[in-house]
N, C-alpha and C positions, 0 to 999 in steps of 0.2 A: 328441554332435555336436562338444564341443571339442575331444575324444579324437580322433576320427575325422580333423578339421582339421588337429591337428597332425599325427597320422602321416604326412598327404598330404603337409605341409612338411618335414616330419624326412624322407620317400622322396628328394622334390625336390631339399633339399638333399645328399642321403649321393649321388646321381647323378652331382649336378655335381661334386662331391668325387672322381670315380671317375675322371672329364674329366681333372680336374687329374693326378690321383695318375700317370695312365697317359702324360699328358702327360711328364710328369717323366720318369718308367721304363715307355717301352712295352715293355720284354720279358715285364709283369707282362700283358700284356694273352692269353698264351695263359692265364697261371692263370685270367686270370676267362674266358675261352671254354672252359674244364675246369670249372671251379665250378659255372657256372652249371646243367649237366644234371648233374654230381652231384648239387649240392643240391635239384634238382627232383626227382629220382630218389628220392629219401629222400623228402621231404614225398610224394609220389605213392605208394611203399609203403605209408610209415606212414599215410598216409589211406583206401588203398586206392579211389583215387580216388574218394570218396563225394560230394566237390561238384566235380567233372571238373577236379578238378587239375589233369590233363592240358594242357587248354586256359591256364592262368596260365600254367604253364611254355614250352609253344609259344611262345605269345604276348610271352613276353620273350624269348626266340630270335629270332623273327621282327623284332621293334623292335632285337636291340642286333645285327643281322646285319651290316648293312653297316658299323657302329662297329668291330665285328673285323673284317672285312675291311679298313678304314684305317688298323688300329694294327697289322696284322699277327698279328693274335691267331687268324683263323682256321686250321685245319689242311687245308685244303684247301677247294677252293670250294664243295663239295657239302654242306659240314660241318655247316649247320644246318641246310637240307632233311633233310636223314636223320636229324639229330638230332630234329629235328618226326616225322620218319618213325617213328621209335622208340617216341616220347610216346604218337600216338597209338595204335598199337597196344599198349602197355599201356594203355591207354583202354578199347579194347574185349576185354581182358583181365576186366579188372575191371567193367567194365559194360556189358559187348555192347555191338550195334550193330544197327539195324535192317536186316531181311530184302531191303526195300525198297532198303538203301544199294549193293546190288549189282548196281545199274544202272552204279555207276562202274566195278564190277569189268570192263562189258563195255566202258567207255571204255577201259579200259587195254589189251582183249584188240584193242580195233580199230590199237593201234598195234604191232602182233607183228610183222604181215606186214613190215611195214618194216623190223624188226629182222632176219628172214630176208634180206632186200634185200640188207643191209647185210653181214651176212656172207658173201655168195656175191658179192657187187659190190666189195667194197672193196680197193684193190688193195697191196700187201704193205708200203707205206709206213705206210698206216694203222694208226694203234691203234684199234682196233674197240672195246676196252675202256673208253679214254677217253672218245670220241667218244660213244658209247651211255651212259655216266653223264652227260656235258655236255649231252645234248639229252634226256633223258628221265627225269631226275632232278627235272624240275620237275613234270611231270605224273604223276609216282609220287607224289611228295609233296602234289601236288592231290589224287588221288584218294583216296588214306589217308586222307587228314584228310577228304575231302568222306564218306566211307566213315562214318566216326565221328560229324561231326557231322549227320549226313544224320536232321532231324526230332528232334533228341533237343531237349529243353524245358526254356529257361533262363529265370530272369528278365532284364526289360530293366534291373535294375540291376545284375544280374552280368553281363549282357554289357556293362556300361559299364565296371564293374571289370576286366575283362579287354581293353578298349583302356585304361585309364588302365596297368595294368599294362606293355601292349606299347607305352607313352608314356615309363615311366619311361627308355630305353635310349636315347630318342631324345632328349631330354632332355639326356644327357651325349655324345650324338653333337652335338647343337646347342654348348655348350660349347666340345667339344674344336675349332670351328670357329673358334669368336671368340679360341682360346687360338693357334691356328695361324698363323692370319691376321687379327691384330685390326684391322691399317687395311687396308680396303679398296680405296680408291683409289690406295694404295703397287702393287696387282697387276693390276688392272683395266684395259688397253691397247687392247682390241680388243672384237666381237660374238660369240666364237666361246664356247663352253663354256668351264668355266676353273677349272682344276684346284688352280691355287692357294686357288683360293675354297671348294673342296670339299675340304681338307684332305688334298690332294695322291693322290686316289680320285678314281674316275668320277665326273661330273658329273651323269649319267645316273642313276645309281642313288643318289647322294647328295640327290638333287633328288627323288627317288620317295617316299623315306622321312623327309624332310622334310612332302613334299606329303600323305602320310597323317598325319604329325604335328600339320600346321593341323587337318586334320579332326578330330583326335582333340581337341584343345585347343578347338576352336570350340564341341565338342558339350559339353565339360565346360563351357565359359563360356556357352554360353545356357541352358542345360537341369539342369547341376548344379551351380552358385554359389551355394551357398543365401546366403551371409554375402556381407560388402564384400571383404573378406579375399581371398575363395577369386574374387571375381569379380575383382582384380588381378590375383592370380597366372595366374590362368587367360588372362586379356587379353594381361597379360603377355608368357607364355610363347606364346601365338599372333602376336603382334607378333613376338618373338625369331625363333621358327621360321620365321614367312614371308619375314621379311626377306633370313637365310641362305639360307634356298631359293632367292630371288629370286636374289641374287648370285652362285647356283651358274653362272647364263648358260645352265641346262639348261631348257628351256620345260616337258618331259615331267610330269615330277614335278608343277609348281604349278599348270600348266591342271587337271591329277588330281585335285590336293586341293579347288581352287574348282570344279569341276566336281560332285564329292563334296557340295559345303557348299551349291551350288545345288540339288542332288536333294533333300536333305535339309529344308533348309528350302520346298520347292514342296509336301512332300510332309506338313511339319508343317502349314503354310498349309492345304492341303487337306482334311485330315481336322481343323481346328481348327474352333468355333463361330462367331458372328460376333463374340461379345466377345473370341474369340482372335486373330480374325483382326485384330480392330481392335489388340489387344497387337504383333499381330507387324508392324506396320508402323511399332512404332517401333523391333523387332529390327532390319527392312530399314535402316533409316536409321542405326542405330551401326554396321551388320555395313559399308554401306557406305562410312560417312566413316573405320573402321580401315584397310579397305581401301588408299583414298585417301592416307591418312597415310603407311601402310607403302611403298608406290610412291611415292610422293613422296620419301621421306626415301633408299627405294634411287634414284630416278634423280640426287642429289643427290649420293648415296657413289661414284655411277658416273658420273657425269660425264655423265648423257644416255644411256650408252649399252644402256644396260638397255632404252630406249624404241627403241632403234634393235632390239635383237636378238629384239624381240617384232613388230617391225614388220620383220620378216626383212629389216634393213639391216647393210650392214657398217659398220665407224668411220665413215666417207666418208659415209654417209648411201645410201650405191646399193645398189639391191635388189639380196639374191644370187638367182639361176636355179635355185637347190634352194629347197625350204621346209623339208623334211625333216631335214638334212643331211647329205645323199647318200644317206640310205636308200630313197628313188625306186628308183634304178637298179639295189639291193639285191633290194627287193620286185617289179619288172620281172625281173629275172631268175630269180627264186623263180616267178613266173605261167609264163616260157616254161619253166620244167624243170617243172611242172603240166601245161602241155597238152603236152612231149613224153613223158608216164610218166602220164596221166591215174587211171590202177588201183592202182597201189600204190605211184607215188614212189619217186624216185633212191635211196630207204632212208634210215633213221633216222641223222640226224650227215653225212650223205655232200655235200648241196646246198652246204653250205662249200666243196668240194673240187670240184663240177661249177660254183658259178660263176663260178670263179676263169677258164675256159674264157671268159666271156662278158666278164667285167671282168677278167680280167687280174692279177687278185690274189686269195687267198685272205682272205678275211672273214665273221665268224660274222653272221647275220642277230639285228636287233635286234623284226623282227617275228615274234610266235609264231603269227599265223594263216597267213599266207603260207607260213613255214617248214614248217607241217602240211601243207599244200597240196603243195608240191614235196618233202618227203621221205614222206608217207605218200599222198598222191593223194584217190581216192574215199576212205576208210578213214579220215583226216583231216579231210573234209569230215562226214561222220560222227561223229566224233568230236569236231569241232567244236561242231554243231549242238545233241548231248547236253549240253556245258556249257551252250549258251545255255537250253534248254529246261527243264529241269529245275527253275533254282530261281522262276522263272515259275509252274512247276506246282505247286510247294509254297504260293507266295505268297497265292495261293487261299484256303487255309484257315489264312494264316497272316500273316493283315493288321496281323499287330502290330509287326513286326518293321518297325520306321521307319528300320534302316539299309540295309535290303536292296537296295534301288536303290543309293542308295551305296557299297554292295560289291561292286555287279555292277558299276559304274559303273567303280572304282577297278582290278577286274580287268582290265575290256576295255580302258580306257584303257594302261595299263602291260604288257599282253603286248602291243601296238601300238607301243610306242614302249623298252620296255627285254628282251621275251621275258620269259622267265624265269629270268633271271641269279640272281634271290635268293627267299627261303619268302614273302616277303610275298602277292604273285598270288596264289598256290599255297590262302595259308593265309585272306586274306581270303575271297580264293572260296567258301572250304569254309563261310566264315559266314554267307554268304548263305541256310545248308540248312538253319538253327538255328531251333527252334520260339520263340518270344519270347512271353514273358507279361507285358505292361506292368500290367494290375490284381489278379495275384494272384504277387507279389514270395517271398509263402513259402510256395508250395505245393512240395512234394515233386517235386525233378526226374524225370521219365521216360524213357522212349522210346518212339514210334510204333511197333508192329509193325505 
């Protein structure tokens, strides 16, 4: 147990250290977005993936993705999607995959037609090549990973191991925030997003993987704090993260994470005894007053205006006519290129470039349902539906898995409000499909055939 304690501090601590180091010399930040899948690459070999290696390595991709994207470290934007993409098919290298999981295969084949579209439609300006990696590169790397983890049988302590893992990344993204930008109210002037605050990165996406960060911190701090120690730290680090998230000004992300931590807890409540249930109303009442604290202490570093941009006001206090901001008239234009291409959509990448026609500008859509809707049509709709369906249908015979609403939860929210800009969507999705064994932690993993 002591053992165990400190490596979680000695992880903790060698992160924030990483914050700094790269702070100092970001050039060092492509070494560590090169390191890190070599050295996963090795451990994955030499293991031959016997406890799904695979999955640690993802999963720290996934956590420190948008970290290299801020320091510059990625080598293009697709870089850790297809890095995830990679993992997991040495996944099912080394340890198959269920028969079953080739239901996604037909998710992927429902987006071809569009792909066809797009090449006989796109007119000589376009990079077809780009365009088709930026809008399809998320849901390749959905379906891979959902392909792999589709029923294979972990326990729910190593699924815990494997968010604290994809925690450690965010951790030193949290960091390099307060090293950026350590006073707050020096950058904060207005209600809008605010990019100072998010270490000069989307607000949007720094706000998403923040807001899985609470989540990941909140589960270790009620469910796995065995000592006083580990229930600071973990407190801690859920204060630190919310608070950044908060001042990102990005709503996306933190409604995600508390949305996440409400599933979570209705769903512990529910399947708990009555001597639990009486326990956890006094979780309600701490999980509430940190809550409390944290919003207080942000509207106080912001001058109010945190309480204005949640209550869609601008400085002034007047309501702005978007709530969205401006993606209304985004996802309005995605519905009418749906109903004039009902079948198979203006083509995969293309609705950027048809609705610039309607608004006047070229701009990528930050919703991934709509976007399916107007560049693949029925085909889309389809293809939709199969996400929603599927991990419902598992959950059936698979009641144990107590973050699965959570994950479905954290997907639908953030392909809604960021697409699929980064693996996160992608790869929480795919966790939703994991068989979870809460009372038998060392039984020999499997797979459903």
């Amino acid at each position: 147990m002591k053992n165990t304690q400190f490596n979680y501090i000695a992880l903790i601590i060698f992160h924030a250290l990483i914050a700094v180091v790269l702070f100092i010399a970001p050039f060092l930040s492509k070494v560590y977005a090169l390191l890190i899948p070599l050295l996963g690459f090795f451990i994955v070999y030499k293991s031959k993936n016997e406890n799904n290696e695979v999955l640690f390595v993802s999963a720290y991709l996934v956590g420190a993705e948008v970290f290299l994207r801020m320091t510059g470290g990625n080598f293009n934007n697709e870089y850790v999607k297809f890095t995830v993409v990679f993992f997991m098919l040495c996944g099912m290298v080394y340890s198959n995959f269920s028969k079953n999981a080739l239901i996604f295969l037909f998710f992927l084949l429902l987006l071809v037609p569009g792909i066809f579209i797009t090449n006989s439609e796109a007119d000589l300006s376009t990079d077809i090549k780009k365009v088709l990696f930026f809008n399809l590169s998320g849901p390749v790397c959905l379906a891979v990973s959902s392909i792999y983890m589709f029923s294979r049988r972990i326990s729910f302590y190593k699924l815990q191991n494997i968010l604290t893992v994809m925690s450690l990344p965010i951790i030193t993204t949290t960091v390099y925030l307060f090293l950026y930008t350590p006073s707050i109210k020096d950058v904060v002037t207005g209600t809008q997003s605010n990019f100072e605050t998010s270490g000069g990165f989307g607000p949007n996406q720094v706000s998403t993987i923040l807001g899985l960060g609470m989540f990941i911190f909140f589960t270790q701090l009620v469910l796995f704090s065995k000592s006083k120690i580990e229930l600071f730290i973990n407190g801690s680090l859920f204060i630190f993260i919310s608070y950044r998230g908060i001042v990102t000004f990005s709503r996306g992300g933190i409604i995600t994470g508390a949305a996440m931590i409400v599933c979570l807890l209705a769903l512990l409540y529910y399947f708990s005894n009555a001597q639990g249930k009486k326990k956890f109303t006094l979780v309600f009442v701490l999980t509430g007053l940190l809550v409390i604290g944290v919003w207080t202490y942000s509207s106080l570093q912001t001058g109010g205006l945190i309480n204005k941009r949640y209550a869609n006001q601008d400085a002034r206090g007047r309501i702005k006519n978007d709530k969205l901001g401006g993606r209304e008239e985004i996802m309005d234009a995605d519905m009418h290129l749906f109903l004039e291409n009902p079948i198979f959509g203006v083509g995969a990448g293309l609705s950027k470039t048809k609705r610039s026609d309607e608004l006047g500008i070229e701009i990528a859509s930050h919703n991934e349902v709509t976007r399916l809707l107007s560049e693949h049509g029925l085909f889309g709709i389809f293809a939709f539906l199969t996400l929603c369906i599927v991990p419902f249908a598992l959950y059936i015979n698979n009641k144990q898995h107590l973050y699965l609403l959570s994950f479905f939860v954290f997907w639908g929210l953030t392909i809604n409000h960021a697409a699929m800009r980064t693996a996160a969507p992608a790869f929480i999705y795919a966790m939703t499909l994991l068989f979870i064994q809460v009372k038998k932690p060392d039984e020999a993993e499997k797979i459903i055939n």
